[in-house]
C-alpha positions as CSV (number, residue, x, y, z in Angstrom):
1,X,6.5,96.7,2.8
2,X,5.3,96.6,-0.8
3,X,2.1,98.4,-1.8
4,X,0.5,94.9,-2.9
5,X,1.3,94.2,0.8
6,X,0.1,97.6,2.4
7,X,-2.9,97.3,0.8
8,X,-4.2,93.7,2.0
9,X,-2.8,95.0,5.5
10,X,-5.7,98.0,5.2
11,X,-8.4,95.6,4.2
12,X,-7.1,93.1,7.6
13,X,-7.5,96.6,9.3
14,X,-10.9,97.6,7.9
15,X,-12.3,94.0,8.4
16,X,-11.6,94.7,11.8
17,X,-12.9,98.4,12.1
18,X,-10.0,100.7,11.6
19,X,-11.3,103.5,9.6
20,X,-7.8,105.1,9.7
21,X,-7.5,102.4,7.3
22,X,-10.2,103.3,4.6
23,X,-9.1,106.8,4.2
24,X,-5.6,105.3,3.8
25,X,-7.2,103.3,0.7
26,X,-9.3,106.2,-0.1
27,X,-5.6,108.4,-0.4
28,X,-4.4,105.9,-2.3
29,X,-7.6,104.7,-5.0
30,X,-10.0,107.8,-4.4
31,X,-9.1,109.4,-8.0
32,X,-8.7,106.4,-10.0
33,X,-12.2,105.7,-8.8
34,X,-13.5,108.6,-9.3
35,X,-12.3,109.4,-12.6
36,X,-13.8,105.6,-13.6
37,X,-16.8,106.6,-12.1
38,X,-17.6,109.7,-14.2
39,X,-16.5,108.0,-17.4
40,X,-19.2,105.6,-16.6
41,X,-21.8,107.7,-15.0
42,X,-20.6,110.8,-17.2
43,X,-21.6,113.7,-14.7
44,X,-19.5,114.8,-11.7
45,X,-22.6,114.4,-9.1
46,X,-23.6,111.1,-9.7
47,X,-19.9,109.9,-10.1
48,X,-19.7,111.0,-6.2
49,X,-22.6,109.0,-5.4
50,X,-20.8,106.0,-7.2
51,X,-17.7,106.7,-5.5
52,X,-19.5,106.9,-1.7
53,X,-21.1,103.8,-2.1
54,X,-17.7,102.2,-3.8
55,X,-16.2,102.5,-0.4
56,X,-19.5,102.0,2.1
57,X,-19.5,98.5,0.4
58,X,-15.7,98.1,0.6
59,X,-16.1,98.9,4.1
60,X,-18.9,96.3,4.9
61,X,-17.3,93.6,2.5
62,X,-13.5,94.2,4.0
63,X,-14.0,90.7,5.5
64,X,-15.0,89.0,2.1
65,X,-12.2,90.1,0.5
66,X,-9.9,87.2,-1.2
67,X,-6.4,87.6,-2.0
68,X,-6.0,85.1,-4.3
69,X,-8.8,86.5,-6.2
70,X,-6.6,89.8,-7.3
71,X,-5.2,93.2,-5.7
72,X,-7.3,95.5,-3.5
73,X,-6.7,97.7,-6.7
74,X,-8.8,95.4,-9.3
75,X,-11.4,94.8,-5.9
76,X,-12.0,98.3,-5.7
77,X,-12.3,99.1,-9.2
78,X,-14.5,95.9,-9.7
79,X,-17.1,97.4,-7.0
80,X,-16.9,100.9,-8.3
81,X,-17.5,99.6,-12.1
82,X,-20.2,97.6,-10.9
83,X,-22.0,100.8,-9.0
84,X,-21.5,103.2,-11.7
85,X,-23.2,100.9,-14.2
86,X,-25.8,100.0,-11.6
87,X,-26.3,103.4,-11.8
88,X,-26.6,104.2,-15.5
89,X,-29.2,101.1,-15.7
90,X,-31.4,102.9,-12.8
91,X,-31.6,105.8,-14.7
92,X,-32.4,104.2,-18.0
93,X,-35.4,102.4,-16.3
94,X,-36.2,105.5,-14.6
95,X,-36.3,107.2,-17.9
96,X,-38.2,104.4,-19.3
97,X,-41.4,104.5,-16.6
98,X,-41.3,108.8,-17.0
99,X,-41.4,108.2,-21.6
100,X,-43.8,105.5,-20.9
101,X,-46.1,107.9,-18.3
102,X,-45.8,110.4,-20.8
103,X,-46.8,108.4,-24.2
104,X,-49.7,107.6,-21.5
105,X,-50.4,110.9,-20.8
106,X,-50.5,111.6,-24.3
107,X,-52.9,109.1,-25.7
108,X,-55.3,109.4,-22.8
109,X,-55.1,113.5,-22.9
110,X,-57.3,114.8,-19.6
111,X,-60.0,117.2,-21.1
112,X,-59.1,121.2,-20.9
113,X,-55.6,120.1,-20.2
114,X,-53.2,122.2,-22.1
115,X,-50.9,120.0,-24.8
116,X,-47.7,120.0,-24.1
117,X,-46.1,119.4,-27.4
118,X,-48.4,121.7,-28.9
119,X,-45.4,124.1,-30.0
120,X,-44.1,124.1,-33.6
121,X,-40.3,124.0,-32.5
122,X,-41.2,121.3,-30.1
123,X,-43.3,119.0,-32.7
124,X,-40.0,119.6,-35.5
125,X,-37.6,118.5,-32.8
126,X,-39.8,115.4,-31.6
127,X,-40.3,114.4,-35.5
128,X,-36.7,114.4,-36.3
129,X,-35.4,112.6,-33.2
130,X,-38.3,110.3,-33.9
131,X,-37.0,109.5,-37.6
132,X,-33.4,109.6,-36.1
133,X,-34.1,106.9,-33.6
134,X,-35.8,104.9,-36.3
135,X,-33.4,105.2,-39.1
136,X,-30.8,104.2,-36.4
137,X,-32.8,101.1,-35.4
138,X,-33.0,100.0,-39.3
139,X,-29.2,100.5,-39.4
140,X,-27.6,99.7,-36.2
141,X,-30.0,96.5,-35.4
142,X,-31.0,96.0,-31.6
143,X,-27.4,98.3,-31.0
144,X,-28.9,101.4,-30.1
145,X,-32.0,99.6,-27.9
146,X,-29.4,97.3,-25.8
147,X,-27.3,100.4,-25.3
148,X,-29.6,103.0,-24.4
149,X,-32.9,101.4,-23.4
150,X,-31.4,98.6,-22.0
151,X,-29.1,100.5,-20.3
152,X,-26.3,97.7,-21.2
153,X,-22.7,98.4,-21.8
154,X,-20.4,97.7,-24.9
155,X,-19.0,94.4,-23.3
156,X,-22.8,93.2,-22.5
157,X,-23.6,94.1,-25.6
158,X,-20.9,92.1,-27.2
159,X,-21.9,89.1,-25.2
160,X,-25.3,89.4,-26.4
161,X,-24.6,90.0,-29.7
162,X,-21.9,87.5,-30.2
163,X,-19.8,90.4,-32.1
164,X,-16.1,91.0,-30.9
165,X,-16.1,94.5,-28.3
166,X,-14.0,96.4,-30.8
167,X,-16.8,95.9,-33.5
168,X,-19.7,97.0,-30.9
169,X,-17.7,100.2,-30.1
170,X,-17.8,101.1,-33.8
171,X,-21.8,100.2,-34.2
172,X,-21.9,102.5,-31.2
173,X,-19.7,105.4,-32.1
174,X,-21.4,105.1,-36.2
175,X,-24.4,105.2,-34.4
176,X,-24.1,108.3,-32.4
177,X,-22.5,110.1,-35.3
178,X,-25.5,109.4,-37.7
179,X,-27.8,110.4,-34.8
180,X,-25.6,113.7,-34.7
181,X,-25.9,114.1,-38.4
182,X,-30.3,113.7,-38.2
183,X,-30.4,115.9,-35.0
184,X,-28.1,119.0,-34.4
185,X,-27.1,119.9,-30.9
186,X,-28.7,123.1,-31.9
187,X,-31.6,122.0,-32.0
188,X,-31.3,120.4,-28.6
189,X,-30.3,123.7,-26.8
């Protein structure tokens, strides 16, 4: 029997409840999905979140799954792309709602509350990431809000641009490497 074959027999299986099935898939796909997952995601403990739902909703959606629409291979890769960046996109909204509670915070200042940003090293570092990010929005265009605000990825980005993907991957990478240049990682630390 041919792997192609082997496969679609697991997801019949599955479907039906065998879970000696699954971790026959999960042998099979568990690190190509993981290793997808982290490139996505880019940290080890969110890429296992993204890989644990991956195969919860192959496991509820055995029965869905279409043959003719591609290999269990391309399925399971399809649900675990579609996690990971369901997960970057929660985190960039997450990280939107805590910058915009703080920018709150910090134009309505409670009285005798201590200023957090009062510290010199702190102010330098918010003033040149502030002139970073707008020096990159004069010269990447929407690029750098669709990407990291938006929480969109290069091919989304491409669509809503209208620029080829090999084009928005150069934006992106130019992009990062001016911000690089305006803001050491020393600085960072």
């Amino acid at each position: 029997m041919s792997d192609p074959e082997r496969d679609r027999r697991c997801i019949d299986r599955m479907a039906a409840g065998d879970t000696a099935a699954l971790e026959e898939l999960y042998d099979r796909y568990g690190d190509l999905l993981y290793s997808l997952a982290l490139r996505i995601v880019g940290s080890s403990p969110d890429a296992e979140e993204v890989l644990q739902d991956t195969w919860v909703q192959a496991w509820r959606n055995a029965g869905n799954y279409d043959a003719a629409r591609g290999a269990v291979g391309a399925w399971l890769v399809t649900i675990a792309r579609s996690r990971a960046l369901d997960r970057v996109r929660s985190k960039g909204s997450r990280r939107r709602a805590e910058t915009a509670a703080a920018d709150e915070a910090a134009a309505h200042p409670r009285p005798g509350a201590p200023d957090p940003t009062a510290g010199a090293a702190q102010s330098s570092l918010r003033a040149n990431v502030a002139a970073a990010m707008a020096a990159l929005r004069l010269s990447s265009g929407p690029l750098v809000e669709l990407a990291y605000f938006e929480g969109l990825s290069q091919s989304e980005i491409s669509e809503r641009l209208g620029a080829p993907l090999g084009t928005v991957k150069s934006w992106t990478r130019q992009a990062l490497l001016r911000l690089r240049e305006r803001v050491p990682a020393g600085e960072l630390a």
